[in-house]
mmCIF file as gemmi writes it, N, C-alpha and C atoms, coordinates in Angstrom:
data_model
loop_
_atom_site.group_PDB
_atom_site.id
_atom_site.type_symbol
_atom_site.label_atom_id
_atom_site.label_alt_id
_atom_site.label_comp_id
_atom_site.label_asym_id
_atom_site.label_entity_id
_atom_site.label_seq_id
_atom_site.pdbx_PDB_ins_code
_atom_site.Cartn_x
_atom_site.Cartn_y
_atom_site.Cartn_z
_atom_site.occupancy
_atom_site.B_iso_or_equiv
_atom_site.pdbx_formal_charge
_atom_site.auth_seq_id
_atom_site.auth_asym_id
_atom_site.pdbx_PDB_model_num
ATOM 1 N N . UNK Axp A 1 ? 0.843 -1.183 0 1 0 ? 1 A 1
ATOM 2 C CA . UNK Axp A 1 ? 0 0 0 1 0 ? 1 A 1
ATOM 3 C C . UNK Axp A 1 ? 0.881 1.235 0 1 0 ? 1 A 1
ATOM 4 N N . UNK Axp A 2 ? -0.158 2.3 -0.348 1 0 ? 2 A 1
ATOM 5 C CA . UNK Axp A 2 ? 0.861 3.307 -0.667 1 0 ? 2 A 1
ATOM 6 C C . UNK Axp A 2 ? 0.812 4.102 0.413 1 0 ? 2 A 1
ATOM 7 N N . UNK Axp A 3 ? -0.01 4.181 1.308 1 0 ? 3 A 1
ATOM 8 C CA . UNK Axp A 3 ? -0.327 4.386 2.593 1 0 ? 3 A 1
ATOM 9 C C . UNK Axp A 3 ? 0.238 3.931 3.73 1 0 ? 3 A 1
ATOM 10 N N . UNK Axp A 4 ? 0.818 4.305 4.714 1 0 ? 4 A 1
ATOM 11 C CA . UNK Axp A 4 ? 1.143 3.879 6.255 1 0 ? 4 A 1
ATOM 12 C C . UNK Axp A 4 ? -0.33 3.686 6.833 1 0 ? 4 A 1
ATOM 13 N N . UNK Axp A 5 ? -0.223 2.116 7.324 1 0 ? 5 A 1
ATOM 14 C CA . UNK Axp A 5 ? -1.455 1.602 7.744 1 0 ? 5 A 1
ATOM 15 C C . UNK Axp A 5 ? -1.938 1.991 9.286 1 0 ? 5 A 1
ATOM 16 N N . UNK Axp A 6 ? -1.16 2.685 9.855 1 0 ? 6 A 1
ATOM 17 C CA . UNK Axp A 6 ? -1.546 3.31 10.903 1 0 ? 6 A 1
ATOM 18 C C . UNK Axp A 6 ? -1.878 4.867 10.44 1 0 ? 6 A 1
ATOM 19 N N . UNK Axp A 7 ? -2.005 5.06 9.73 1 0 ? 7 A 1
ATOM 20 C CA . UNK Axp A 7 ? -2.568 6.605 9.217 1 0 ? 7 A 1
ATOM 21 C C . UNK Axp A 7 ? -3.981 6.595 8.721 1 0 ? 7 A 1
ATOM 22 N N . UNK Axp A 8 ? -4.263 5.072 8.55 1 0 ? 8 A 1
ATOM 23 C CA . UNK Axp A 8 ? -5.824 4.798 7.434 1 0 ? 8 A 1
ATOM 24 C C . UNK Axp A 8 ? -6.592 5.435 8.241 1 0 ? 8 A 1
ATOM 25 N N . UNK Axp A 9 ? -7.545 6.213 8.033 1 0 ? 9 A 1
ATOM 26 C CA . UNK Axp A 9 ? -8.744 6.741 9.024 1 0 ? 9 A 1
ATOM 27 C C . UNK Axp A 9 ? -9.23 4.587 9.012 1 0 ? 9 A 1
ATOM 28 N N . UNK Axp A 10 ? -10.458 5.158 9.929 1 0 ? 10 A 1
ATOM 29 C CA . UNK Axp A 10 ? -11.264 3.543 9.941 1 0 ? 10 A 1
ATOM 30 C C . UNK Axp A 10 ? -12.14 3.323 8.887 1 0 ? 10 A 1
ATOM 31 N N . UNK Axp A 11 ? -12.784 4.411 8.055 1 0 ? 11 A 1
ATOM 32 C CA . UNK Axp A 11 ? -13.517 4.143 7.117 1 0 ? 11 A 1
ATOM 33 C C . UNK Axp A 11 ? -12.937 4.929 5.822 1 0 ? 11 A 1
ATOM 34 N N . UNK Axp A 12 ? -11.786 4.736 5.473 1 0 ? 12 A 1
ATOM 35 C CA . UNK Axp A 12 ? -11.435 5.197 4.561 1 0 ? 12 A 1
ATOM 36 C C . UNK Axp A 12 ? -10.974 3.771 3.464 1 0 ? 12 A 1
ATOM 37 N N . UNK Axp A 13 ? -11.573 4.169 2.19 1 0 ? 13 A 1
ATOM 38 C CA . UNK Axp A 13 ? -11.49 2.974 1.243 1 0 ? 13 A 1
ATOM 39 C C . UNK Axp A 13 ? -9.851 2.35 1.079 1 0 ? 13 A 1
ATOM 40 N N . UNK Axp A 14 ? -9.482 0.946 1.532 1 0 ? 14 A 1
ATOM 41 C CA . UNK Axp A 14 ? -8.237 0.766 1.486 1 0 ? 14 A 1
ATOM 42 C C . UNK Axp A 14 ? -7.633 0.147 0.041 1 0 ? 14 A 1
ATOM 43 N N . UNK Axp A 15 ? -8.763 0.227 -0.713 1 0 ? 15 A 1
ATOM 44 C CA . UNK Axp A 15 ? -8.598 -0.386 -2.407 1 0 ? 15 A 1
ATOM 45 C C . UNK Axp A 15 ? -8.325 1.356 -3.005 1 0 ? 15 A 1
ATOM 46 N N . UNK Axp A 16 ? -8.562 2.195 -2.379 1 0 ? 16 A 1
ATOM 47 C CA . UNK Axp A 16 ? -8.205 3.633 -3.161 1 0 ? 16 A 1
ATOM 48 C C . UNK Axp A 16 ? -6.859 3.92 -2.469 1 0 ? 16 A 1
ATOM 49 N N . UNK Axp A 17 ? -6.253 3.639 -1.055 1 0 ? 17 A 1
ATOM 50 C CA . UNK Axp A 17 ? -5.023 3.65 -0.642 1 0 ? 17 A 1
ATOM 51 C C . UNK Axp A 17 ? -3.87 2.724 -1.266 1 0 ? 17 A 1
ATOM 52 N N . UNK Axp A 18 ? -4.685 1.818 -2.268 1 0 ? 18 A 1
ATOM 53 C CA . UNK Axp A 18 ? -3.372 1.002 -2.788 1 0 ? 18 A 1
ATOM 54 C C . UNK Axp A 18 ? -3.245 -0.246 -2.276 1 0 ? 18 A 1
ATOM 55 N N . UNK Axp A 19 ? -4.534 -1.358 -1.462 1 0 ? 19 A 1
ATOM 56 C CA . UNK Axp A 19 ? -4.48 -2.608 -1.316 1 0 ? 19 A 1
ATOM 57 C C . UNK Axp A 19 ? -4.778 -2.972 -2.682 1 0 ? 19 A 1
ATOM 58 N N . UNK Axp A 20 ? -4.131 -3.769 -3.065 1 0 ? 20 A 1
ATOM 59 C CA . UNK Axp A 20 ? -4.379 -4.708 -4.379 1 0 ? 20 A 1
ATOM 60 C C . UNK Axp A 20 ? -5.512 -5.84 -3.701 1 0 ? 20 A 1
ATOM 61 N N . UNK Axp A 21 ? -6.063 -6.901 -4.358 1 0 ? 21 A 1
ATOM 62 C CA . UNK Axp A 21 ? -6.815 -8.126 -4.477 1 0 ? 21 A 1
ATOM 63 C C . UNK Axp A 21 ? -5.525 -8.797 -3.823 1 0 ? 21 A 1
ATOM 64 N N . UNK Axp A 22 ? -4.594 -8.885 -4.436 1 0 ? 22 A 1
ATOM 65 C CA . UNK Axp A 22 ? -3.822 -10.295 -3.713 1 0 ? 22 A 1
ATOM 66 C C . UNK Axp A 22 ? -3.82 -9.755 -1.958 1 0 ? 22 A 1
ATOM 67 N N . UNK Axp A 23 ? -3.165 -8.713 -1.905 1 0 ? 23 A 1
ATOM 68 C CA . UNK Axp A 23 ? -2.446 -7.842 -0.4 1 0 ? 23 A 1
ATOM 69 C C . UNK Axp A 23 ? -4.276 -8.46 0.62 1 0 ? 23 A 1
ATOM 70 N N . UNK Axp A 24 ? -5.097 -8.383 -0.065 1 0 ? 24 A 1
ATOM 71 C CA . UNK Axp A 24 ? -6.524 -8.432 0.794 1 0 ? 24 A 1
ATOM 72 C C . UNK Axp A 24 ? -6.61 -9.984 1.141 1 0 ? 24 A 1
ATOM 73 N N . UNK Axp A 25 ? -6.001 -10.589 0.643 1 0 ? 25 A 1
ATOM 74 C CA . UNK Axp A 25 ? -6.24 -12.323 0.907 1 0 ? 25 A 1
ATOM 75 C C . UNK Axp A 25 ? -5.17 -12.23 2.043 1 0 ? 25 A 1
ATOM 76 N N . UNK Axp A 26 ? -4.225 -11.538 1.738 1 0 ? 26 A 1
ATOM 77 C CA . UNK Axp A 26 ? -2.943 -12.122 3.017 1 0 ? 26 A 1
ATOM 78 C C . UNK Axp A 26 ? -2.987 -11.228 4.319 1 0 ? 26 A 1
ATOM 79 N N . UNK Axp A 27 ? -4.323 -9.695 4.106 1 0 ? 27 A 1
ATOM 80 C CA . UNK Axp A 27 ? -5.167 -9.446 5.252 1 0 ? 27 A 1
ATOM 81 C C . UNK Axp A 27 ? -5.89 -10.291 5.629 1 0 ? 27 A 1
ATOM 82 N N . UNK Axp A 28 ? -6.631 -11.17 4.991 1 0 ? 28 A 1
ATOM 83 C CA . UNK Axp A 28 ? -7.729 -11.686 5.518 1 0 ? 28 A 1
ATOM 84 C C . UNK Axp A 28 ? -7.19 -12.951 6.261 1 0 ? 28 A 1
ATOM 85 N N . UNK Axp A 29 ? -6.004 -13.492 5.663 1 0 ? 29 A 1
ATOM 86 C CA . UNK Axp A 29 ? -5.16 -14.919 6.081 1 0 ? 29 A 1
ATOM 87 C C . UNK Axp A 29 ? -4.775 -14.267 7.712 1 0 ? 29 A 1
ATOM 88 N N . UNK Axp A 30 ? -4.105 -12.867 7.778 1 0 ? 30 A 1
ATOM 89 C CA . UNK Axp A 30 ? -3.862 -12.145 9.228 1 0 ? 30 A 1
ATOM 90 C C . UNK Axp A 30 ? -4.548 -12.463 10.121 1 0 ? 30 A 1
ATOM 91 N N . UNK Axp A 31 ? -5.856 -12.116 9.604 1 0 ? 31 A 1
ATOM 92 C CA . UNK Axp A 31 ? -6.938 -11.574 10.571 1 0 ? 31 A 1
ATOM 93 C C . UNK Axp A 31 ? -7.566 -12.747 10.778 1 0 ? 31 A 1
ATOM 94 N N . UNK Axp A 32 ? -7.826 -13.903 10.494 1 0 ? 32 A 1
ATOM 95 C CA . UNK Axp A 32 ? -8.26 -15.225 10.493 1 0 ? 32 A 1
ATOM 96 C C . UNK Axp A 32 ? -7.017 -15.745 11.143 1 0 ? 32 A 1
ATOM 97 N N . UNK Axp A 33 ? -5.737 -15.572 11.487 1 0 ? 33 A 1
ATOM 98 C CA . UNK Axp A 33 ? -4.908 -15.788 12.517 1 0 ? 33 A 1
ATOM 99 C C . UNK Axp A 33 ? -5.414 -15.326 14.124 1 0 ? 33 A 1
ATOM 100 N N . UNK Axp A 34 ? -5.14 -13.856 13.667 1 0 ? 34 A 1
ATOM 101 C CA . UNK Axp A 34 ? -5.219 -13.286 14.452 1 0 ? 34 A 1
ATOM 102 C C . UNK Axp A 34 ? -6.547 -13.395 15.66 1 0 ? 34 A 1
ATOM 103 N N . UNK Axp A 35 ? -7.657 -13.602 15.041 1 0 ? 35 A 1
ATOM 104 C CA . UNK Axp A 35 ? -8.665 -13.51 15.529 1 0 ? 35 A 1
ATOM 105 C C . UNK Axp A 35 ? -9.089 -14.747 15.676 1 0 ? 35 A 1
ATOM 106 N N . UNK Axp A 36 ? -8.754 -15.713 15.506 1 0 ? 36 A 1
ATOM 107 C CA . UNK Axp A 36 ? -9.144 -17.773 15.381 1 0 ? 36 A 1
ATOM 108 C C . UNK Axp A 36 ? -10.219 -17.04 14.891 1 0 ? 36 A 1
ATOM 109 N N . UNK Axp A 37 ? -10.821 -16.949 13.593 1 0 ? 37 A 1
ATOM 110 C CA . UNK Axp A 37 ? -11.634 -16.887 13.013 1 0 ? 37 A 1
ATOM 111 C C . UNK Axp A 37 ? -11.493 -17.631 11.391 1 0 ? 37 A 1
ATOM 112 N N . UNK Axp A 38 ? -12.719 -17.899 10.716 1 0 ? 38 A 1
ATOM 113 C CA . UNK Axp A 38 ? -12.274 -18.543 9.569 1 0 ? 38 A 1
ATOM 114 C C . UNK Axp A 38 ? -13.45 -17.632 8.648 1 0 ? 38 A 1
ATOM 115 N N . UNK Axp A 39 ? -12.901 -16.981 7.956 1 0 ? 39 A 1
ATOM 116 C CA . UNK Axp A 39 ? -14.116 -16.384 6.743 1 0 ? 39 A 1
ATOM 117 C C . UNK Axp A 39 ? -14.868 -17.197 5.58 1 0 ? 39 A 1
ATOM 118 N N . UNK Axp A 40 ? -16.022 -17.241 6.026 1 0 ? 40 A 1
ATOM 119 C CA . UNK Axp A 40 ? -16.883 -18.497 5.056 1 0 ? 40 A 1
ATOM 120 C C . UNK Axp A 40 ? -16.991 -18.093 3.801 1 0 ? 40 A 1
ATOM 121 N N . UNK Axp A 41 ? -17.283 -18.382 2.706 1 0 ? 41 A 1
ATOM 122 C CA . UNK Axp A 41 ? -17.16 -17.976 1.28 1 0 ? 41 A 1
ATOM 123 C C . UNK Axp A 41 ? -17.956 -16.933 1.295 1 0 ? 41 A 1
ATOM 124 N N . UNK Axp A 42 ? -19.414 -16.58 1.925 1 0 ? 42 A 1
ATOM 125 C CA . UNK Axp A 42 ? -19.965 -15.436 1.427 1 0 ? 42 A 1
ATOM 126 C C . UNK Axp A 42 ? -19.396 -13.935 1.613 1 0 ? 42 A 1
ATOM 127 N N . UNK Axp A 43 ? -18.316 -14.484 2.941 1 0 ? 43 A 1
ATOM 128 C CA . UNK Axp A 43 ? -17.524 -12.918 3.231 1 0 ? 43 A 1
ATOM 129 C C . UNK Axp A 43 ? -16.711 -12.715 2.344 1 0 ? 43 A 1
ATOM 130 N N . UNK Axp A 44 ? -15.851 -13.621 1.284 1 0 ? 44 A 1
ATOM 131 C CA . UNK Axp A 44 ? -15.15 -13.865 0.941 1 0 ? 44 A 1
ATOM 132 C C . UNK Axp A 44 ? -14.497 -12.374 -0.066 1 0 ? 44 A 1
ATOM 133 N N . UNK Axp A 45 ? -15.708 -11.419 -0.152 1 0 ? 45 A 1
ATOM 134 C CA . UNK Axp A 45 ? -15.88 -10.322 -1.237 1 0 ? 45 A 1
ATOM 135 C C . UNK Axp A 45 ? -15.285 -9.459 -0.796 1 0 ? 45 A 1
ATOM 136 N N . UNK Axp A 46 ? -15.155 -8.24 -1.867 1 0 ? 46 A 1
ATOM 137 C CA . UNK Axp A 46 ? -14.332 -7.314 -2.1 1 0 ? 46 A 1
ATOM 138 C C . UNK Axp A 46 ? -14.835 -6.173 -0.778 1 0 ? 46 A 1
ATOM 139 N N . UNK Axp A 47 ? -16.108 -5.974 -0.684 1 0 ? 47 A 1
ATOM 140 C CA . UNK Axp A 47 ? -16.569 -5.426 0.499 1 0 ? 47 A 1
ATOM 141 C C . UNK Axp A 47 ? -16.191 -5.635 1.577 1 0 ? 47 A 1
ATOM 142 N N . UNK Axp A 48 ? -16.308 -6.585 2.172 1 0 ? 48 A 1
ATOM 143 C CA . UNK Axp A 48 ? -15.632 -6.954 3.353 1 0 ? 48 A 1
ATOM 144 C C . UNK Axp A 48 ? -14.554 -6.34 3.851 1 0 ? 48 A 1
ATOM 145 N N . UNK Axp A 49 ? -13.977 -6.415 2.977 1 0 ? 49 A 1
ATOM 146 C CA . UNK Axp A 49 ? -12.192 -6.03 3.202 1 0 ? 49 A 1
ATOM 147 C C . UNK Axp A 49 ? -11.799 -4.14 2.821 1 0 ? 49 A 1
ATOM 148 N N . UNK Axp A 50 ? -12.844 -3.577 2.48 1 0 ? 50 A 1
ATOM 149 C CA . UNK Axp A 50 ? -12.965 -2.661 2.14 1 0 ? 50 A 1
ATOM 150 C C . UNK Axp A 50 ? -12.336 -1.162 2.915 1 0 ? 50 A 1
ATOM 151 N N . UNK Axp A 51 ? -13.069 -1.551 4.196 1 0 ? 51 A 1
ATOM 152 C CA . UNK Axp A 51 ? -12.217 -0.473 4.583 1 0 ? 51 A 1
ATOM 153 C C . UNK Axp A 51 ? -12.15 -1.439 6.16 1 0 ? 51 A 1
ATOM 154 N N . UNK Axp A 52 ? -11.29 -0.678 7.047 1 0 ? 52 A 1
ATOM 155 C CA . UNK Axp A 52 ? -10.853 -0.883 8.561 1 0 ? 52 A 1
ATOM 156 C C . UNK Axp A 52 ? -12.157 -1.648 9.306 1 0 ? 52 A 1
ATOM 157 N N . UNK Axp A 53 ? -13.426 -0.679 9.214 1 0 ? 53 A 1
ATOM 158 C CA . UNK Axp A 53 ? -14.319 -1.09 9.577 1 0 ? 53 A 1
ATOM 159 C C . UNK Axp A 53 ? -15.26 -1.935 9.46 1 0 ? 53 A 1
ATOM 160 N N . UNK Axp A 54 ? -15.187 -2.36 8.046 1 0 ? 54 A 1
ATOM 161 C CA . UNK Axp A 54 ? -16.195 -3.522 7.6 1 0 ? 54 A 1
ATOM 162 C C . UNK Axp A 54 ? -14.86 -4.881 7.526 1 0 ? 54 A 1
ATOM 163 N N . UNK Axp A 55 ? -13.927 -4.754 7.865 1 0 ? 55 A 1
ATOM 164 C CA . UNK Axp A 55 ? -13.138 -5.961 8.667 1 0 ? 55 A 1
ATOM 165 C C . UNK Axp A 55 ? -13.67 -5.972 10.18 1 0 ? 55 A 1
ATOM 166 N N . UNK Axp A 56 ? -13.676 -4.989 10.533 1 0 ? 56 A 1
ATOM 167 C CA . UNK Axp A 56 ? -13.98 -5.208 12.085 1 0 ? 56 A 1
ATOM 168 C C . UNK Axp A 56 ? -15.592 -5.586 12.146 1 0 ? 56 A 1
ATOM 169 N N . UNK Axp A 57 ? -16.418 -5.375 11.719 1 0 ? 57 A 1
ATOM 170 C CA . UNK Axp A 57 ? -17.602 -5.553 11.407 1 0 ? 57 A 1
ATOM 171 C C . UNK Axp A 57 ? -17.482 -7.15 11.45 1 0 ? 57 A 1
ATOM 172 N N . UNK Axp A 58 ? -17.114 -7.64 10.425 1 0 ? 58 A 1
ATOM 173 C CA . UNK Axp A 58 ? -16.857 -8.675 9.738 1 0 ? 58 A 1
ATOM 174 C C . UNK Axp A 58 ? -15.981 -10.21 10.875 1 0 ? 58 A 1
ATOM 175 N N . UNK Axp A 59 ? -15.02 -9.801 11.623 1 0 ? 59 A 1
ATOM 176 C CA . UNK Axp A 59 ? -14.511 -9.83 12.739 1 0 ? 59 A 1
ATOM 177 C C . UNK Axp A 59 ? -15.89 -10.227 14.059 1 0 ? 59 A 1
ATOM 178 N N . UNK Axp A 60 ? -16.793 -9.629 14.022 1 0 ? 60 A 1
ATOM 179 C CA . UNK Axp A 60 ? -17.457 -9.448 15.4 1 0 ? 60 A 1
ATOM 180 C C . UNK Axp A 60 ? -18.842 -9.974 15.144 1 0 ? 60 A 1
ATOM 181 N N . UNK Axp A 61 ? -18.918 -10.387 13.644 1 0 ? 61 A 1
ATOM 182 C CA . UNK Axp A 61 ? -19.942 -11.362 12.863 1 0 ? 61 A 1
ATOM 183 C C . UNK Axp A 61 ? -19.388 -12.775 13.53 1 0 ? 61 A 1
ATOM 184 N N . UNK Axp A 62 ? -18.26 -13.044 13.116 1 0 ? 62 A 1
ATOM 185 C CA . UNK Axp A 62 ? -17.734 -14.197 13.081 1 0 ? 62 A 1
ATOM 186 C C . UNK Axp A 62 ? -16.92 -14.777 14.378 1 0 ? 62 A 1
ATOM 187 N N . UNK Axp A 63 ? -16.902 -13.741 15.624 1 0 ? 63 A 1
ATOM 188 C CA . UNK Axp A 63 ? -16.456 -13.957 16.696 1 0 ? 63 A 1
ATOM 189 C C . UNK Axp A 63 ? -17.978 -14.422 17.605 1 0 ? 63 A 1
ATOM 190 N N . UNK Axp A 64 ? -19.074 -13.8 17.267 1 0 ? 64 A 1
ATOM 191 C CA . UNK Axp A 64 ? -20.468 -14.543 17.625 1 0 ? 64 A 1
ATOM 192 C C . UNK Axp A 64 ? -20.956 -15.657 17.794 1 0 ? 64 A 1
């Protein structure tokens, strides 16, 4: 990214800061570490990963 990821506001689009498609799978591989969580195919989309917040969103779906 072309962005310092501690600078992202929380709802600022991280596909306009310069996450590519691949960089979002090896967020989502993180955060499915990070969180013992496993993302089921319907999260699997470009939304999800979109900005700070619809991970955390997404996160607190799947920690339920």
């Amino acid at each position: 990214m072309d962005a310092d990821a501690g600078s992202i506001a929380r709802d600022a689009d991280l596909y306009d800061a310069g996450m590519s498609s691949h960089a979002s799978v090896n967020v989502m591989l993180a955060v499915e570490e990070a969180f013992d969580v496993e993302f089921p195919d319907e999260l699997m989309v470009r939304g999800t990963f979109r900005t700070i917040e619809t991970i955390a969103a997404a996160v607190a779906q799947l920690a339920d």
